[in-house]
N, CA, C and O atoms as CSV, one atom per row, in Angstrom:
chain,resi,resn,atom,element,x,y,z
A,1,UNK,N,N,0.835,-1.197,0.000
A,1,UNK,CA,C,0.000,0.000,0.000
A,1,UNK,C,C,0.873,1.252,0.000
A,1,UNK,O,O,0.816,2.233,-0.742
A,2,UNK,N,N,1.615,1.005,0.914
A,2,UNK,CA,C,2.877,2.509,1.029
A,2,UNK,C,C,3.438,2.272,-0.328
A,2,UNK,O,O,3.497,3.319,-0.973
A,3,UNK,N,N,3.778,1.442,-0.829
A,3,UNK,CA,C,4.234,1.667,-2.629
A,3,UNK,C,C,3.708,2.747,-3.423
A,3,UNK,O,O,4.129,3.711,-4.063
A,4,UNK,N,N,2.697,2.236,-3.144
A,4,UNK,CA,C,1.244,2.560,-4.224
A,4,UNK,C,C,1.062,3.825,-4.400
A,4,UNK,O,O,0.754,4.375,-5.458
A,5,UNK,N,N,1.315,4.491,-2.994
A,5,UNK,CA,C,0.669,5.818,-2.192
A,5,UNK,C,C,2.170,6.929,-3.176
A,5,UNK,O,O,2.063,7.901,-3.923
A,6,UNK,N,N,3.715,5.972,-2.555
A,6,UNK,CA,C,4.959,6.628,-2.885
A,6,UNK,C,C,4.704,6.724,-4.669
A,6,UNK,O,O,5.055,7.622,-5.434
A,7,UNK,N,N,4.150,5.767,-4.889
A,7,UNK,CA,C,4.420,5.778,-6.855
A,7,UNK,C,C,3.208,6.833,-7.387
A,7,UNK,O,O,3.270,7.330,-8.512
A,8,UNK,N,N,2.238,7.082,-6.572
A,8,UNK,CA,C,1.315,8.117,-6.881
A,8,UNK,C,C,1.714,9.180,-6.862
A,8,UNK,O,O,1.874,9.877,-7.864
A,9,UNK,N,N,2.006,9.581,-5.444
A,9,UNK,CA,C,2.622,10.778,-5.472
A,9,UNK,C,C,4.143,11.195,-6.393
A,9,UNK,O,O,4.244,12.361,-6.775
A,10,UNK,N,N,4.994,10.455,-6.634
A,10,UNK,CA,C,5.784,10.657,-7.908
A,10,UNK,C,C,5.360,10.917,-9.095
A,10,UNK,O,O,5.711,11.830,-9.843
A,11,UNK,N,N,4.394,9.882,-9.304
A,11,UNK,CA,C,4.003,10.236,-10.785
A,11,UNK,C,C,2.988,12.048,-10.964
A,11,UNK,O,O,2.919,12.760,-11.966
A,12,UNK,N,N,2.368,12.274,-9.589
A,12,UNK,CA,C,1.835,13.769,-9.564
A,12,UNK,C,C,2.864,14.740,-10.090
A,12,UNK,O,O,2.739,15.641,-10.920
A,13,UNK,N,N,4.290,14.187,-9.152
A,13,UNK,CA,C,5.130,15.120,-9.174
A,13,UNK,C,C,5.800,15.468,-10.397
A,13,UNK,O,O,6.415,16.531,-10.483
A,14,UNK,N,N,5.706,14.440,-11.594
A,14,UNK,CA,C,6.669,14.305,-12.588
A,14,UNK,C,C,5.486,15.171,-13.594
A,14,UNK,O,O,5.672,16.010,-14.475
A,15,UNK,N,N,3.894,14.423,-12.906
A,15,UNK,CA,C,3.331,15.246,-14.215
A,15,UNK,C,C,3.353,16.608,-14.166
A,15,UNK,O,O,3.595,17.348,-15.119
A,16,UNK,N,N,3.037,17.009,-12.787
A,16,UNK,CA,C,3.265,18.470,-12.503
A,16,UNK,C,C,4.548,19.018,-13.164
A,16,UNK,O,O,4.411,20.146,-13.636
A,17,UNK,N,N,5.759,18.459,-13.295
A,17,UNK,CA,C,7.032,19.091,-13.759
A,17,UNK,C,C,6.914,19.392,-14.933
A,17,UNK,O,O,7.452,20.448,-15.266
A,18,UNK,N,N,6.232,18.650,-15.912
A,18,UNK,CA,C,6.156,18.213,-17.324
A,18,UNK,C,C,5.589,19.230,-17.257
A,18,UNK,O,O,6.418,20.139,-17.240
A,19,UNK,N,N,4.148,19.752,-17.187
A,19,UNK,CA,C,3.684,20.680,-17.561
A,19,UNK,C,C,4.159,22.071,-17.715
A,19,UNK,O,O,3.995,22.967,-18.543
A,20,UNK,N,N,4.919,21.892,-16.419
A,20,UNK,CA,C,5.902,23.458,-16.093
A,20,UNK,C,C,6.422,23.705,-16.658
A,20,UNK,O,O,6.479,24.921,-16.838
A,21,UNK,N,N,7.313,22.805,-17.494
A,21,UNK,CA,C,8.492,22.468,-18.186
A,21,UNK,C,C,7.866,23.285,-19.533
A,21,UNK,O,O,8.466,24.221,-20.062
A,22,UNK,N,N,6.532,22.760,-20.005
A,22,UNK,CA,C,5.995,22.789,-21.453
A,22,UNK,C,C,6.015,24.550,-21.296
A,22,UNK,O,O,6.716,25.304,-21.971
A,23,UNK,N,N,4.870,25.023,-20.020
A,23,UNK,CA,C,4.477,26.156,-19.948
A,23,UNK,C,C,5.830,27.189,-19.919
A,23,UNK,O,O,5.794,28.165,-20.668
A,24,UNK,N,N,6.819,27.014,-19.204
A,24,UNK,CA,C,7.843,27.753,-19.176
A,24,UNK,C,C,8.642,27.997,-20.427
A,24,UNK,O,O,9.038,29.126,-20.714
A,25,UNK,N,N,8.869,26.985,-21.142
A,25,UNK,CA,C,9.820,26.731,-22.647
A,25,UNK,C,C,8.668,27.568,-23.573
A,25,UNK,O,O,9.376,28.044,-24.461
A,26,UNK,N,N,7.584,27.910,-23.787
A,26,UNK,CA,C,6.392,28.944,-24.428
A,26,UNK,C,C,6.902,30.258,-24.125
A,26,UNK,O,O,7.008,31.089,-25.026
A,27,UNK,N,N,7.275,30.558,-22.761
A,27,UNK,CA,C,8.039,31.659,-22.586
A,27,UNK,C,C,8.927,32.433,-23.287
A,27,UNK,O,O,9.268,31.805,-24.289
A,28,UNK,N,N,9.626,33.837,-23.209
A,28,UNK,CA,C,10.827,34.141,-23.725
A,28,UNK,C,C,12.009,33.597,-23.043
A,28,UNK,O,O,11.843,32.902,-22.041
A,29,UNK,N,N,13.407,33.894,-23.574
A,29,UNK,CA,C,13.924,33.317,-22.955
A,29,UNK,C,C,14.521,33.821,-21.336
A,29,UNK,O,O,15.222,33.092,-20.635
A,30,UNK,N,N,14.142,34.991,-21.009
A,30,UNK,CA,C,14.072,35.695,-20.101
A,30,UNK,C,C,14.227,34.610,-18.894
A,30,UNK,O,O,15.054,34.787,-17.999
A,31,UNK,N,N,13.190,33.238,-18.948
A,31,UNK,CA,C,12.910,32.332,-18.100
A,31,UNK,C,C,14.124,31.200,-18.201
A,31,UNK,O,O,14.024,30.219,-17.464
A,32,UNK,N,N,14.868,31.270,-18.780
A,32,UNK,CA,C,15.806,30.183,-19.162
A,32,UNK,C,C,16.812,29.276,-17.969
A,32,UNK,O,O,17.284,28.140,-18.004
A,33,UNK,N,N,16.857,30.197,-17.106
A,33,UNK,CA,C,17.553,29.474,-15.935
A,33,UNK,C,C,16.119,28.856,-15.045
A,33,UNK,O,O,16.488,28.232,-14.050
A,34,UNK,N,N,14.800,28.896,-15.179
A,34,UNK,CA,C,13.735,28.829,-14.949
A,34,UNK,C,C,13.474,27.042,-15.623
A,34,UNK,O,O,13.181,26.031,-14.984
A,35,UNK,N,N,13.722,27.210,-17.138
A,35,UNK,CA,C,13.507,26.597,-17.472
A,35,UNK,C,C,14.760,24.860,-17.127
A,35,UNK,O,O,14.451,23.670,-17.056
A,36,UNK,N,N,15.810,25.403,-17.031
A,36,UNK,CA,C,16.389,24.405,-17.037
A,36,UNK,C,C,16.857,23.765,-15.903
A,36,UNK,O,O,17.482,22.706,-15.848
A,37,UNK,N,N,16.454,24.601,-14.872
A,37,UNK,CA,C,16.318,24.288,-13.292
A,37,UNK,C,C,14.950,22.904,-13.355
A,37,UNK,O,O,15.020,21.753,-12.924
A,38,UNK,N,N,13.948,23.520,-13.970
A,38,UNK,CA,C,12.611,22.377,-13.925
A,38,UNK,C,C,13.217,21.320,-14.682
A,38,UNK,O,O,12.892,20.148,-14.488
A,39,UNK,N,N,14.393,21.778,-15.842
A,39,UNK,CA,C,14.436,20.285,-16.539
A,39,UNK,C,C,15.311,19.246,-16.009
A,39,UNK,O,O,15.401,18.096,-16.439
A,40,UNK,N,N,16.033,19.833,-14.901
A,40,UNK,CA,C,16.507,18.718,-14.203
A,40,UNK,C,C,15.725,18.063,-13.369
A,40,UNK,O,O,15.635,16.836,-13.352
A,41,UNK,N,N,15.010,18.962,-12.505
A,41,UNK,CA,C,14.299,18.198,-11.446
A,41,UNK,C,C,13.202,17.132,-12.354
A,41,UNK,O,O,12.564,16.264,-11.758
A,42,UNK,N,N,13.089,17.328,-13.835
A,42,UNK,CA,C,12.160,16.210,-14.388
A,42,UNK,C,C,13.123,15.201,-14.917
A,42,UNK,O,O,12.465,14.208,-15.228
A,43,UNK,N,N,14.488,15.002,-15.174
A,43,UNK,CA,C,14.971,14.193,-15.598
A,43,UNK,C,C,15.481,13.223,-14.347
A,43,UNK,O,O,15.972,12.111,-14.542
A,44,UNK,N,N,15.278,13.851,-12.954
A,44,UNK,CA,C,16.074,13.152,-11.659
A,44,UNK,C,C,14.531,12.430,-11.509
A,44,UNK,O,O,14.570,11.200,-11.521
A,45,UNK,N,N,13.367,12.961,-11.388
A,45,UNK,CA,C,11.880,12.168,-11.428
A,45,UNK,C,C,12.083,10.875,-12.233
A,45,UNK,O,O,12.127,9.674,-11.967
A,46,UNK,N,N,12.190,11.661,-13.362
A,46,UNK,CA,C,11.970,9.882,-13.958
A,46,UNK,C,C,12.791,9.007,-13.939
A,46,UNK,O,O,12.367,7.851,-13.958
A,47,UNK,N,N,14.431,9.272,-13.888
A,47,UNK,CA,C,15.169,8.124,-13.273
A,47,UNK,C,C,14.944,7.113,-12.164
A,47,UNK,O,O,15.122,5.897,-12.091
A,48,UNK,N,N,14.287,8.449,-10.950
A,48,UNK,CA,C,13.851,7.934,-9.854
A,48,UNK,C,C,12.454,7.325,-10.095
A,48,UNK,O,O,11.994,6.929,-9.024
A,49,UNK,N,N,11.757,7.149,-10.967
A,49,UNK,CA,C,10.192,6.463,-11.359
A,49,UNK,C,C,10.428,5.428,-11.885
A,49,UNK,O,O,9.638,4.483,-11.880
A,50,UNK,N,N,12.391,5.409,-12.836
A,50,UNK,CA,C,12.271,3.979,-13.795
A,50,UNK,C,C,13.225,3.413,-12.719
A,50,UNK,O,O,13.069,2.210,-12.926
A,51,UNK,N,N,14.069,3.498,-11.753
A,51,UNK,CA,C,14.463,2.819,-10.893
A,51,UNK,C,C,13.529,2.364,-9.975
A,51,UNK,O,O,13.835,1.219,-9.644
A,52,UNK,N,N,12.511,2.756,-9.408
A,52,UNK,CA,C,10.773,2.433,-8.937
A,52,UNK,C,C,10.662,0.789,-9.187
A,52,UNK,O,O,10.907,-0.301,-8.670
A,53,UNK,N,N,9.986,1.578,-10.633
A,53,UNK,CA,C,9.445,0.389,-11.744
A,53,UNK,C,C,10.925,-0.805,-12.099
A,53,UNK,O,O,10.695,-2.011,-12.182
A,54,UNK,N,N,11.624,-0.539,-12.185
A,54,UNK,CA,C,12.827,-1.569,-12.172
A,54,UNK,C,C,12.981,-2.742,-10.929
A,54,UNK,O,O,13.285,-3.933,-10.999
A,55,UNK,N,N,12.655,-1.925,-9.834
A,55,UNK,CA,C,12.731,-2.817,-8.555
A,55,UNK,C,C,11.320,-3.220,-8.190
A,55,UNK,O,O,11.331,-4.293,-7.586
A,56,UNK,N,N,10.298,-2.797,-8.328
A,56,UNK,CA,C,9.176,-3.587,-8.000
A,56,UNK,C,C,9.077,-4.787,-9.391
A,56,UNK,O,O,8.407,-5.792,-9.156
A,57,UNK,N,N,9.550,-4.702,-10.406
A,57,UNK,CA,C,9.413,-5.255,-11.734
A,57,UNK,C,C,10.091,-6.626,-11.068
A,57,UNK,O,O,9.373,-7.606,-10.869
A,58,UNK,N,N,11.785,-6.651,-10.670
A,58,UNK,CA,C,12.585,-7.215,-10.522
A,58,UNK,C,C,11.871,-8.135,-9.539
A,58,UNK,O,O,11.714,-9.289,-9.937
A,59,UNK,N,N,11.463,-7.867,-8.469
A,59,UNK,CA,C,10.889,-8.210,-6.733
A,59,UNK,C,C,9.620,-9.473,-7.409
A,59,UNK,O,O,9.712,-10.606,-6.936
A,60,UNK,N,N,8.580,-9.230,-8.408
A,60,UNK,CA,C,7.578,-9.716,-8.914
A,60,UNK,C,C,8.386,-11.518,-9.876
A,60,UNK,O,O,8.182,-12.731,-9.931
A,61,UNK,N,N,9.173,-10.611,-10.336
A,61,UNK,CA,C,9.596,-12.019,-12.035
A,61,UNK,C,C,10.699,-12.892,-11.139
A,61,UNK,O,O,10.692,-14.107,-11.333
A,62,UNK,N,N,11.755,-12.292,-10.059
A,62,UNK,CA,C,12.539,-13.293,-10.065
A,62,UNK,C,C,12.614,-13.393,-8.241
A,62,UNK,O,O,12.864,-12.521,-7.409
A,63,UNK,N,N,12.286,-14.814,-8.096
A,63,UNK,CA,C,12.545,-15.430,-6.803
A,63,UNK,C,C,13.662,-15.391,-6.141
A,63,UNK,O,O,14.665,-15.703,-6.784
A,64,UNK,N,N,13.837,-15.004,-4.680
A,64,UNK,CA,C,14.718,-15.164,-4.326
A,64,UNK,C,C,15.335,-16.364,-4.454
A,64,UNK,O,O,14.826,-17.473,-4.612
A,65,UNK,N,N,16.908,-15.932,-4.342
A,65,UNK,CA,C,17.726,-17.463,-4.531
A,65,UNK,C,C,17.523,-18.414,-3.207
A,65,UNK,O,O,17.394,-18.053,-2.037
A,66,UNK,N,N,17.534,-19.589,-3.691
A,66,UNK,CA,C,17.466,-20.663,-2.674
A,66,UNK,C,C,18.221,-20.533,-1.316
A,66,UNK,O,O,19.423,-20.288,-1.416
A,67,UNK,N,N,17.837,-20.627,-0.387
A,67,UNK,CA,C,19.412,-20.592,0.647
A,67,UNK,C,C,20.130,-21.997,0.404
A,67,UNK,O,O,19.457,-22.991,0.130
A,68,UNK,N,N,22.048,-22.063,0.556
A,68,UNK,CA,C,22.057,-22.728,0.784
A,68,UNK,C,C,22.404,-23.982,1.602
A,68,UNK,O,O,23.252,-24.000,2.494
A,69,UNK,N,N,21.582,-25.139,1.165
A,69,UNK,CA,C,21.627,-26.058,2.271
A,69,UNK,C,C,22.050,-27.582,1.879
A,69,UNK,O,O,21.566,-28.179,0.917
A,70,UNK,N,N,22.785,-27.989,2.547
A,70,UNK,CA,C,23.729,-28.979,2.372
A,70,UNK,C,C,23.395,-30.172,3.230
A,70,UNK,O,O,23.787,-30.053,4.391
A,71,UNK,N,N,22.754,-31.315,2.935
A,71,UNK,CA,C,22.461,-32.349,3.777
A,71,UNK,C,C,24.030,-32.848,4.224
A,71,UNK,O,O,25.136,-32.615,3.735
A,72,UNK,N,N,23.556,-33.689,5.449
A,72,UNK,CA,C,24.971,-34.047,6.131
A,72,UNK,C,C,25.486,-34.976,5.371
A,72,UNK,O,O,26.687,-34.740,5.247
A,73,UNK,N,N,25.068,-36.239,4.606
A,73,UNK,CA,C,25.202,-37.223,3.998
A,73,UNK,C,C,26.169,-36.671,2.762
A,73,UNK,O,O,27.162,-37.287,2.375
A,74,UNK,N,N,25.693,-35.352,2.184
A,74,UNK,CA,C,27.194,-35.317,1.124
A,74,UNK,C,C,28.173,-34.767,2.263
A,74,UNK,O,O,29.028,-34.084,1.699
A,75,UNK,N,N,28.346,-34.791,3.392
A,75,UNK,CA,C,29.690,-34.414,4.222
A,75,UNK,C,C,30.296,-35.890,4.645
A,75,UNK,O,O,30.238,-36.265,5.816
A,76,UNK,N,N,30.769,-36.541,3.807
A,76,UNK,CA,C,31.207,-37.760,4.359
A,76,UNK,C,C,32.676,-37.952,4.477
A,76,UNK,O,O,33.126,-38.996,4.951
């Protein structure tokens, strides 16, 4: 549930950036340190959204490895 809640609120945050991003670059360039201040904070979002999706992806497809365990009988 706390996933769910953390991946929501990211994805608000990234869409919110995007937009800023669009609305600001319409601007002159007057805004330009404006603009490229937002375009980092949207390129560190989505790294941080596809590293997200990378590790819940990963957690789902592959099982943890076996522990391992060694019967006494091959210790002979």
């Amino acid at each position: 549930m706390r996933d769910g809640v953390t991946r929501d609120i990211n994805s608000t945050l990234y869409n919110y950036a995007i937009l800023r991003l669009h609305a600001l670059k319409k601007k002159k360039k007057k805004n330009q340190a404006n603009v490229n201040g937002i375009g980092k904070n949207v390129k560190r979002l989505w790294l941080l959204r596809d590293l997200e999706e990378r590790s819940s992806a990963g957690a789902k497809t592959d099982p943890p490895p076996p522990p391992h365990f060694f019967p006494s009988f091959f210790c002979l």
